[in-house]
C-alpha positions in Angstrom: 17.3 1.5 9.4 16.6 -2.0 10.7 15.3 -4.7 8.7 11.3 -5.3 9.9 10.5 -9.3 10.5 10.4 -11.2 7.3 8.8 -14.4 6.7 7.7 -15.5 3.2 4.8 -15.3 1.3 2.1 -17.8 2.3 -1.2 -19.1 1.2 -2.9 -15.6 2.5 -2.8 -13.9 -1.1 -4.4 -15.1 -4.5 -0.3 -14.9 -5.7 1.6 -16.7 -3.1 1.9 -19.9 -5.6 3.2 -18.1 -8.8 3.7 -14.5 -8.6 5.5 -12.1 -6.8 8.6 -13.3 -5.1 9.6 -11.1 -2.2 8.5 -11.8 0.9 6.4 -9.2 3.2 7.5 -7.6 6.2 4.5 -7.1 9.0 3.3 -3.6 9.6 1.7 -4.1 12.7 0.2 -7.4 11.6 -0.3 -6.8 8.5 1.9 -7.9 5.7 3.4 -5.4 3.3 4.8 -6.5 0.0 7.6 -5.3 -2.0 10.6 -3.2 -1.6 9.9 -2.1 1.7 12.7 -1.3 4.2 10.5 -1.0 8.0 8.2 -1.8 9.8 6.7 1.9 9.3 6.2 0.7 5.2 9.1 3.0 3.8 10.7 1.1 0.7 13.7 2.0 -1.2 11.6 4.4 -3.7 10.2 6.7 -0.6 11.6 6.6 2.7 11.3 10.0 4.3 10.0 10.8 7.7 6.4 10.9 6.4 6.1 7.7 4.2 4.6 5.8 6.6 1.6 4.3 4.4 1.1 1.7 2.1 -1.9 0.6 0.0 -3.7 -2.4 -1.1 -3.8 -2.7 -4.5 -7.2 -4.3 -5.8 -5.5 -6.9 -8.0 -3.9 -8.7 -5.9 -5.6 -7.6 -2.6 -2.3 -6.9 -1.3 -0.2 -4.0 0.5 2.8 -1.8 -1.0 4.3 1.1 0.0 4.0 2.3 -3.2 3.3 1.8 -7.1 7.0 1.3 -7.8 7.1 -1.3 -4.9 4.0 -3.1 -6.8 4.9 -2.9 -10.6 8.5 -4.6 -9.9 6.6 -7.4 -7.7 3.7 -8.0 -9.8 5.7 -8.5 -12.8 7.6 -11.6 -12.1 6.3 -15.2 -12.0 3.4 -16.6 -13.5 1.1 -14.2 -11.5 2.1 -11.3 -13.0 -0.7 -8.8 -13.5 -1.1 -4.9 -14.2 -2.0 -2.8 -11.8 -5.8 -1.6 -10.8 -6.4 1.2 -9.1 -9.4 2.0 -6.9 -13.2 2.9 -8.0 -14.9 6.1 -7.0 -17.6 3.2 -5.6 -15.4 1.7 -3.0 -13.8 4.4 -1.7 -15.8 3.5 1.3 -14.2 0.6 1.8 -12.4 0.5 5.1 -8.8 -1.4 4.1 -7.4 0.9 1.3 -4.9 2.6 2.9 -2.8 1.1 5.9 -1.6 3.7 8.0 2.3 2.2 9.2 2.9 3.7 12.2 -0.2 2.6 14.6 -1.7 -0.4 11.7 -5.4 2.1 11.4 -6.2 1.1 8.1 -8.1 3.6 6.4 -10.9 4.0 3.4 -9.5 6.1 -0.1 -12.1 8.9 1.3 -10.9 9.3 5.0 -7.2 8.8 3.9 -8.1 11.4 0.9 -9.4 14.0 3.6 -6.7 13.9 6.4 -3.5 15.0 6.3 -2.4 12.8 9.1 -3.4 9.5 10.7 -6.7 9.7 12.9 -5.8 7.6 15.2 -2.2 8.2 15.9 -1.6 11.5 14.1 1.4 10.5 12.5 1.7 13.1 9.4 1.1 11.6 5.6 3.6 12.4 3.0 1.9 15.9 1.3 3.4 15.3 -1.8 1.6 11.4 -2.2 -1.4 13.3 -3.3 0.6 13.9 -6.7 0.6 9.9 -7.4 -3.2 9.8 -6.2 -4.0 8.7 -9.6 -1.4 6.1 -9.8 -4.1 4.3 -6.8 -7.2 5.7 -6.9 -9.1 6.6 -10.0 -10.5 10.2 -10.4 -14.1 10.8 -10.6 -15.8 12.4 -13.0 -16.8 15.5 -13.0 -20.1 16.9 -13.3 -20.8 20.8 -14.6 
């Protein structure tokens, strides 16, 4: 696969001084951070056909392709940080999820309810959903 633009890290994210090193590639304007490989968001950890998403973590209000891609960026320089993942509350947010084939960027409840991308229908890695918890944090149940 071809290497997606790269340009380095500028003043656009809380990190950009200190932390993370690697530079984003643009997803359809939008930068994507870490190991990433295209345009479409794969990285080196998942690059099927379907990994075509990437989400912005909450702690540095920045995209990955995935929690792999995150925890080896946000563990170098003097902005390293752990991860967060996403309240139940703001899962109405609309910029959780970025979809990397048409740029939709999605809330954690529409992206949690579709199997595909409603704007483009590009299909969502099925098998995502069993790192959910990795992103978003699980409600609680009620009986």
């Amino acid at each position: 696969m071809p290497r997606a633009e790269v340009t380095g890290a500028g003043s656009e994210s809380p990190l950009a001084a200190g932390g993370p090193s690697t530079p984003p590639i643009f997803s359809n304007g939008h930068p994507v951070y870490g190991s990433a490989v295209d345009a479409q968001t794969r990285c080196v950890h998942w690059h099927g056909e379907t990994d075509v998403v990437a989400l912005k973590f909450l702690c540095c209000d920045r995209y990955y392709p995935c929690f792999d891609c995150h925890e080896e960026d946000a563990h170098r320089g003097e902005g390293a940080h752990e991860s967060s993942r996403w309240p139940v509350a703001r899962w109405d947010e609309p910029t959780a999820v970025l979809c990397g084939v048409c740029g939709t960027e999605l809330s954690v409840n529409a992206y949690l309810a579709t199997e595909d991308c409603p704007s483009c229908t590009a299909v969502f890695n099925p098998g995502c959903a069993l790192h959910a918890h990795l992103y978003f944090e699980t409600p609680q149940r009620t009986r």
